[in-house]
N, C-alpha and C positions, 0 to 999 in steps of 0.2 A: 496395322501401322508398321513401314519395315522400319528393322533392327536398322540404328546408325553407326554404321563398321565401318565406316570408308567415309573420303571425304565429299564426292556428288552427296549421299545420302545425307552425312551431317549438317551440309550445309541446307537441305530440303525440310531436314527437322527443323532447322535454327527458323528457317523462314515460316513451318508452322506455327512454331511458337510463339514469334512474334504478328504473326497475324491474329491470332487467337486471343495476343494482350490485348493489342489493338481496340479487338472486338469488346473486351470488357471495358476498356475505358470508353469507347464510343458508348454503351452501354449505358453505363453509370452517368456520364452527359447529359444524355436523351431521359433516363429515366430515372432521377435522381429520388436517392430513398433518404428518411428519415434518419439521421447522423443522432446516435448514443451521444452523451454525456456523463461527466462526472465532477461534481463541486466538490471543495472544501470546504468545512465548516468546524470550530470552533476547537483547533488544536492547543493541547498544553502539553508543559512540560513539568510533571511533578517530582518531588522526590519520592525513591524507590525506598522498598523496603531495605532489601538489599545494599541499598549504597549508589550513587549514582542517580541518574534521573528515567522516569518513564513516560512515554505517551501515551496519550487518549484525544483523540479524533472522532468526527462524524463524517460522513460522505453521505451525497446525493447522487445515488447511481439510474440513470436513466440508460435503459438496455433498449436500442434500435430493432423494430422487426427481424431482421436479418441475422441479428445474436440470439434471437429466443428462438427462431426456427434449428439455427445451427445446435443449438445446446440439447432442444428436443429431438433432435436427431442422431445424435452421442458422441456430437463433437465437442472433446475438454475443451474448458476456456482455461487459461491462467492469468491471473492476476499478481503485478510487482508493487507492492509498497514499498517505498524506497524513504527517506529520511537521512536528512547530511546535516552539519553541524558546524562552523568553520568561527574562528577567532579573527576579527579585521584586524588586520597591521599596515598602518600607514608607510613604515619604511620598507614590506617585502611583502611579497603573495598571503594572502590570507591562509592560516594556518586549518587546515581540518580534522577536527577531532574527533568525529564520529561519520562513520559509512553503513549505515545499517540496511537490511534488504528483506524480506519477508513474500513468501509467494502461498497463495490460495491457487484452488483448482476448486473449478466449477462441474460436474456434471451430471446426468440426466442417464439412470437404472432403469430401464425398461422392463424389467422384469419386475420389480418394488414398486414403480413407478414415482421411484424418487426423486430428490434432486439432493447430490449430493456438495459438502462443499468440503474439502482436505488440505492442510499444512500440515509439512512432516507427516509423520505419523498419528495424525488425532484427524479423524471426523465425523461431521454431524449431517444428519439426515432430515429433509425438509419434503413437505407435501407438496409443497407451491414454487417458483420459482422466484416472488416476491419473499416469502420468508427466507429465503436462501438470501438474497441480495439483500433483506435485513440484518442478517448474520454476516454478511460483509461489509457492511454500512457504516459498522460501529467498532471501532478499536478502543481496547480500555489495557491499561496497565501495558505498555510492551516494553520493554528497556531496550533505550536505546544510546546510554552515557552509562558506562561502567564511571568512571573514576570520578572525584568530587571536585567540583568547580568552586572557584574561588568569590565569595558575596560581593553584590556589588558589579562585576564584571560584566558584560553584555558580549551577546554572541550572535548571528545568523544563522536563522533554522530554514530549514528549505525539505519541504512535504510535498511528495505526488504520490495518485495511485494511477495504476494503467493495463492495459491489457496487453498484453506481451504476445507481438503476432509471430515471434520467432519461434514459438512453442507449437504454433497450431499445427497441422498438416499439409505438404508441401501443395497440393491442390488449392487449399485454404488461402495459403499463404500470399500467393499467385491474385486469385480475388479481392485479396486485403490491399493488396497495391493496387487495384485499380477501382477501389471503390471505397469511398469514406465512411460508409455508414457499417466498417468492421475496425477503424478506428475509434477507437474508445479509451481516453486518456483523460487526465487532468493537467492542468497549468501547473507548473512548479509554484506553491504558495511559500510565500518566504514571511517571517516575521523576525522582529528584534528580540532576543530572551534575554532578560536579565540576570541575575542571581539574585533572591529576595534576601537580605539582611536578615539575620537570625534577631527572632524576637528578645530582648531581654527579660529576663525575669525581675517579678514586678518587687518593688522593696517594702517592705510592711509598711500601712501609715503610721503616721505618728501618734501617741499614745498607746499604741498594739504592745503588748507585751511577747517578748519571744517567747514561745511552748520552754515548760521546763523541762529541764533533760529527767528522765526519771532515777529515782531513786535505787542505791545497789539496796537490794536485797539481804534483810539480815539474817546473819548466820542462825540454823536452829542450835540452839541451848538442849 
């Protein structure tokens, strides 16, 4: 392929490459593959130990032929769970109180033959590529409201996970755009969250006598 130094050549590159999208789009037309999914299912938002609130999620991740060949071939996948938070105000833009983000990495040791899955610095090793997207499947505990909300107050939560093609590899990348079945996202899930009212504590019935306080201790003689 010649170097593009000059602008004849540049412009011989540019028309390669756009004939080569082309080709992928025309491609993916003609033979269209089996398009990944990914549902929501049954997000909360609890209180943290900590202070603040945390999440727990399920996801339904259906992986397209074309993402189980790429991963068995040791191309990372990364995955964004994102999670927003915002306060409605009728007199000005809704206010946002929380932005939080989180990324997994998908992939596939040839030599273990494993598959691996990694955030930050922690990860877990899976036989199968189904126990791997089990272990992504399922979020428990993640904090995502440091500060304490006021009871009573209602807020807009807004949940997606997706697969981030800006991470892949630029060849990858190239084919993500001209074919659907290397996108793999979820719907933004939105719900109302309220603040649940703190329970009061309950008052003794009637006739209950209060516990006695105990007795000081007498002096020894």
């Amino acid at each position: 392929m010649p170097s593009c130094t000059n602008w004849p050549e540049s412009r011989r590159c540019l028309r390669t490459a756009l004939f080569a999208l082309c080709l992928s789009l025309l491609a993916g037309l003609l033979n269209p593959a089996r398009a990944g999914s990914i549902d929501i299912r049954n997000p909360q938002l609890l209180p943290a130990d900590e202070g603040g609130y945390a999440l727990s999620a399920d996801f339904r991740i259906d992986f397209s032929p074309r993402l189980e060949e790429a991963v068995a071939k040791g191309v990372t996948l990364y995955f964004v769970l994102e999670f927003e938070l915002e306060r409605p105000r009728w007199y000005w833009m809704d206010e946002k109180l929380a932005n939080r983000s989180q990324t997994w990495r998908l992939s596939y040791h040839a030599l273990t033959r494993q598959y691996r899955l990694s955030t930050g610095t922690l990860h877990q090793s899976f036989a199968t590529l189904e126990e791997a997207l089990q272990m992504l499947s399922r979020v428990r505990r993640w904090q995502v409201i440091d500060q304490s909300l006021r009871p009573g107050d209602s807020y807009q939560a807004a949940l997606r996970l997706r697969l981030d093609i800006s991470q892949l590899p630029k060849p990858f990348q190239v084919s993500a755009l001209a074919s659907r079945d290397w996108n793999l996202n979820s719907d933004w899930l939105m719900w109302k969250f309220t603040v649940p009212q703190p329970i009061p504590e309950a008052d003794p019935a009637p006739g209950t006598a209060a516990p006695a306080s105990p007795l000081p201790a007498q002096e020894a003689r």
